[in-house]
C-alpha atoms as a printed R data frame, in Angstrom:
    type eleno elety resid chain resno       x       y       z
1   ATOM     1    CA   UNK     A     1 -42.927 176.111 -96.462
2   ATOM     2    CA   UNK     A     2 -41.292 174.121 -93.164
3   ATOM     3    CA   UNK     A     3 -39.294 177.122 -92.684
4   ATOM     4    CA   UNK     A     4 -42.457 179.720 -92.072
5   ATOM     5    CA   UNK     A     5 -44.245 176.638 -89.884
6   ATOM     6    CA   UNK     A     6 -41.241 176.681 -88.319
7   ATOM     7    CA   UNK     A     7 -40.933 180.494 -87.137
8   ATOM     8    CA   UNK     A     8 -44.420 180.592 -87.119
9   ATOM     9    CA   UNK     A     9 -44.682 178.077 -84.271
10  ATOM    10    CA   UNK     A    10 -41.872 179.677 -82.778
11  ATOM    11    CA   UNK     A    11 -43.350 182.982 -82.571
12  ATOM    12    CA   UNK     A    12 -46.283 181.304 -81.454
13  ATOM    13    CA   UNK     A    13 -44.337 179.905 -78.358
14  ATOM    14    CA   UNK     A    14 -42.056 183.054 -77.763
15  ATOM    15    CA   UNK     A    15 -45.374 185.322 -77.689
16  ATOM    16    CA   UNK     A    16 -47.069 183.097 -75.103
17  ATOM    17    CA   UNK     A    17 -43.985 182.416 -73.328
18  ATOM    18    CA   UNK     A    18 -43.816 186.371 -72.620
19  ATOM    19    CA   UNK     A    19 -47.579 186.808 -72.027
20  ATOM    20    CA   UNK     A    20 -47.530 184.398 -69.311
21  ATOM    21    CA   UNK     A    21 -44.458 185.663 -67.971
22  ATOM    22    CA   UNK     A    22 -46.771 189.175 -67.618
23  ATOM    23    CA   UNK     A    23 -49.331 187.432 -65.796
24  ATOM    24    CA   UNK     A    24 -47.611 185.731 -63.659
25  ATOM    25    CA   UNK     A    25 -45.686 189.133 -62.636
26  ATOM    26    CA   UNK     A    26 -49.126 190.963 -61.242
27  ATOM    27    CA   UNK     A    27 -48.885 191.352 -57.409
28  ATOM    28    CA   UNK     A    28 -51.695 192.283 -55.027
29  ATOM    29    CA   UNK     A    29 -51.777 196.086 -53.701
30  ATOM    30    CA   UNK     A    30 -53.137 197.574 -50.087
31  ATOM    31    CA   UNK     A    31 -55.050 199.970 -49.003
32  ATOM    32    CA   UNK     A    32 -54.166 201.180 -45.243
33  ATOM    33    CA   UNK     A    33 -55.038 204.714 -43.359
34  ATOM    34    CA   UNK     A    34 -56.117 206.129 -40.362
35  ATOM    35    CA   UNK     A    35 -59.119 207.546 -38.861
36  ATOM    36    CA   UNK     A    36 -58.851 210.729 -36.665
37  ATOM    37    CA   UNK     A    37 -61.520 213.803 -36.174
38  ATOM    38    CA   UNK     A    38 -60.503 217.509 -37.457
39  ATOM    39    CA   UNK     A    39 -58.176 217.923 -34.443
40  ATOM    40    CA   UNK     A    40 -56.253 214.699 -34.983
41  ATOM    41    CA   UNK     A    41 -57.553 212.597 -32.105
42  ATOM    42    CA   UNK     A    42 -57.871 209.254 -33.086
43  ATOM    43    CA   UNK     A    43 -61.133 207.753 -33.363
44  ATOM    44    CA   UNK     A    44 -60.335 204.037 -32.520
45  ATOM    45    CA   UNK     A    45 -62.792 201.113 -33.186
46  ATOM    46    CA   UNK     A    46 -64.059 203.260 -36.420
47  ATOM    47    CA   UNK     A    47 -65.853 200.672 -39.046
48  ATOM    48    CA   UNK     A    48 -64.045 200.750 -42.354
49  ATOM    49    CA   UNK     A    49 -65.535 199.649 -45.313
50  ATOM    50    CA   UNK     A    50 -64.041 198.724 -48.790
51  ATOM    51    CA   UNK     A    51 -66.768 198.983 -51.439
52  ATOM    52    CA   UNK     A    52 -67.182 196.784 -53.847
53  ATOM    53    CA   UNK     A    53 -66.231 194.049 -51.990
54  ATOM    54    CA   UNK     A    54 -67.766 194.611 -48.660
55  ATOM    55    CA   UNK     A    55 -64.941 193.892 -46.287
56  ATOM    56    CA   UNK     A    56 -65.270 195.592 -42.796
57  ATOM    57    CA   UNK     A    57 -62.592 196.264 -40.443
58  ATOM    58    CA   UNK     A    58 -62.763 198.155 -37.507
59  ATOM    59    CA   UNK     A    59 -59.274 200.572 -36.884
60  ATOM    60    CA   UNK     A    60 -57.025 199.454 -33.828
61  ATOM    61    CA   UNK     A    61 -55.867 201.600 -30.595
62  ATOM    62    CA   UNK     A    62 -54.231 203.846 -33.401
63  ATOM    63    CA   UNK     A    63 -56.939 204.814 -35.468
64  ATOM    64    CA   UNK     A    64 -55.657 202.391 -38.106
65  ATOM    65    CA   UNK     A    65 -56.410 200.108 -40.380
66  ATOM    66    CA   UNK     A    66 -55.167 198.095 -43.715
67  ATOM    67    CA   UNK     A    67 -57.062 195.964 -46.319
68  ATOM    68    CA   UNK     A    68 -54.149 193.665 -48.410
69  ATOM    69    CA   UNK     A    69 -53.848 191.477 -51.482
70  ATOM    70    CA   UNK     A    70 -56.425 193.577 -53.140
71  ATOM    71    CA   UNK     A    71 -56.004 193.259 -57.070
72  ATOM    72    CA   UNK     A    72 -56.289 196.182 -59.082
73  ATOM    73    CA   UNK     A    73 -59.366 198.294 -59.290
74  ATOM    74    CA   UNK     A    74 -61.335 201.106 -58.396
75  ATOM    75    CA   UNK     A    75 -62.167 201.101 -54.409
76  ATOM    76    CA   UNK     A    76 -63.938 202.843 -52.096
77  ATOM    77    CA   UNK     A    77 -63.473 203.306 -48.390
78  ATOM    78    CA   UNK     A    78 -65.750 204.334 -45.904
79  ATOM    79    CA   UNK     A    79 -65.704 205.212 -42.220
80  ATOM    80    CA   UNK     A    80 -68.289 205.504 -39.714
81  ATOM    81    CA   UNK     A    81 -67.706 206.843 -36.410
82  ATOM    82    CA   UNK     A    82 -70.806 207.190 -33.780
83  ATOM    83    CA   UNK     A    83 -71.753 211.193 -33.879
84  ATOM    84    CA   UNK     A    84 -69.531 212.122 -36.439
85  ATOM    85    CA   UNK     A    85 -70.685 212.329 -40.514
86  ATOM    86    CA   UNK     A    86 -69.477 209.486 -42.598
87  ATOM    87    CA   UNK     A    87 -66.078 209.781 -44.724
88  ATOM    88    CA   UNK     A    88 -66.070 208.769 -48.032
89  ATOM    89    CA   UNK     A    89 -62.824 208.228 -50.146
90  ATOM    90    CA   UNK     A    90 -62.047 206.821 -54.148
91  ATOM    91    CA   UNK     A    91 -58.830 205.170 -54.557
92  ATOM    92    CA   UNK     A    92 -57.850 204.087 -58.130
93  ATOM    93    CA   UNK     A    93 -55.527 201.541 -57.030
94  ATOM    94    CA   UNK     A    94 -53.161 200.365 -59.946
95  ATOM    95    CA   UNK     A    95 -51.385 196.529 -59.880
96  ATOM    96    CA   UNK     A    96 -48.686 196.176 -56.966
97  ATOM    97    CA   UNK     A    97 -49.498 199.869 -55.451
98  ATOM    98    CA   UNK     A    98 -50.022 201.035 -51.747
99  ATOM    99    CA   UNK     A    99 -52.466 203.314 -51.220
100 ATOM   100    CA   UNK     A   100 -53.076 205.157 -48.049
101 ATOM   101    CA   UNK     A   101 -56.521 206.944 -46.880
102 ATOM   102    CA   UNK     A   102 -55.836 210.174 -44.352
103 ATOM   103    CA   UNK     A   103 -59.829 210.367 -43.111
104 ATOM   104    CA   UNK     A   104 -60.484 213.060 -41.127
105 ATOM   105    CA   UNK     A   105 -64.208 212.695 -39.733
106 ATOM   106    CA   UNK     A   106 -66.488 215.851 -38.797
107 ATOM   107    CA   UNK     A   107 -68.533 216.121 -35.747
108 ATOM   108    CA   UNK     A   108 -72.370 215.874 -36.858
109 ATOM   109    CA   UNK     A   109 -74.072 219.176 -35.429
């Protein structure tokens, strides 16, 4: 009867041991891009949005931008750019991964 306590409590031990090491193993991802029109000119100081969370950054002198240590999850980006319609993008962004968001905006007419 020790004996199975015994390799029961082991097992017990081993199997948190390893589900801790699991955890502990999960790194952040990011989600970066860059905002242009349907030519390719860059539209800079374009407000980005990441939905859920509501974080708003506006893209630099390049037309880009880059939300980090984002866990896991599904995401969605939008960008608003004075005159032109709003771009919408889902990214399924998976533990550790880099996503990156090519948003070409259209002119409003």
């Amino acid at each position: 009867m020790t004996r199975v306590i015994h390799a029961m409590t082991l097992w017990v031990s081993l199997t948190a041991m390893l589900s801790g090491a699991a955890v502990a193993q999960t790194t952040k991802g990011t989600i970066s891009g860059q905002a242009s029109d349907t030519s390719g000119a860059v539209l800079q100081g374009s407000q980005v949005q990441l939905l859920p969370v509501g974080i708003k950054v506006a893209s630099d002198a390049l037309g880009k931008f880059v939300f980090t240590d984002l866990a896991a999850g599904e995401y969605k980006v939008v960008i608003s750019y004075l005159g032109f319609k709003p771009f919408e993008a889902n990214v399924n962004l998976r533990d550790g991964e880099n996503q990156y968001v090519d948003a070409h905006l259209v002119l409003l007419r």
